[in-house]
N, C-alpha and C positions, 0 to 999 in steps of 0.2 A: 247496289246489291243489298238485298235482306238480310239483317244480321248484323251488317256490320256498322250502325250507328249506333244501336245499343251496345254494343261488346267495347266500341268508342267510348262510347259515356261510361260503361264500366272500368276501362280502361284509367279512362282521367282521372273520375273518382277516387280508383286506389293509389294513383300515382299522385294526387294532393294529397289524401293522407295516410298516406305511406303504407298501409293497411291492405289485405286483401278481400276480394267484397264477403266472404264467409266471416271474415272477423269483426264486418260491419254491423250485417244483419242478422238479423232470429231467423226470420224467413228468407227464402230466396226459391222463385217458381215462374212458369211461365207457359204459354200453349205455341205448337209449333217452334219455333226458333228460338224464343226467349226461353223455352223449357230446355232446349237444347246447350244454350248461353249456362242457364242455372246449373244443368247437372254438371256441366264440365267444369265451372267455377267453385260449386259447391261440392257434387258427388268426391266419393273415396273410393279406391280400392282396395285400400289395407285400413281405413276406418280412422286417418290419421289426415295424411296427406292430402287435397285435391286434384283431379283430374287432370288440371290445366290450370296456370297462373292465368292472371289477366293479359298479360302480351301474348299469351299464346291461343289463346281466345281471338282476337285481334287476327292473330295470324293466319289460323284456322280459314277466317273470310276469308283474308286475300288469297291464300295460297289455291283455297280447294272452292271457293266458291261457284266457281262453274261444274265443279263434279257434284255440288250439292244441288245448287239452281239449274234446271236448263236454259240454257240461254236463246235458246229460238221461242219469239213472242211468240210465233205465229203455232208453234206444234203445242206450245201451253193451253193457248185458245182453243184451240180443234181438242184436245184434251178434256177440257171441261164442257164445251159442246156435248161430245161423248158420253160424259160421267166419268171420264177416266180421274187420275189422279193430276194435277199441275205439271208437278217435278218427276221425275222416274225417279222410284225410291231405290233403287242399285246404289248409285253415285255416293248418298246420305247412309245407308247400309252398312258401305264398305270403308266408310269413314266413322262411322260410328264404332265400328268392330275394331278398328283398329286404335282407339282411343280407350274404348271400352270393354 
């Protein structure tokens, strides 16, 4: 599933040093998924706190990854066939609003 090896590797990183990834780095950005990975890691909403720790980053894939990704190969392909979009952006939306 997309997403979730990086948010892995983020993952580990801050669990070897003990650190969360906003306290590692100056930067943290990304297109697509890893942008989504950064803002949850990095973003605030009171200008203090982050979004999301790194387990919950982690978590985020397993639990809702199919409401983000859709999982039929074959409607993705006929999608970009199309021009349409991959993913049905609902799923990613409604997860996003609810975090954000």
């Amino acid at each position: 599933m997309k997403g979730i090896i990086p948010a892995a590797m983020m993952n580990f990183l801050c669990e070897y040093n003990k650190k969360e990834i906003w306290q590692m780095f100056d930067c943290i950005g990304g297109s697509s998924i890893g942008g989504i990975i950064a803002l949850g890691s990095a973003g605030t909403l009171d200008g203090i706190h982050p979004v999301a720790d790194h387990h919950e980053i982690v978590k985020i894939f397993e639990e809702h990854g199919n409401q983000i990704f859709n999982s039929n190969k074959y409607l993705g392909m006929w999608n970009n066939i199309m021009d349409k979009a991959k993913y049905d952006p609902n799923g990613l939306e409604t997860l996003l609003s609810n975090y954000f």
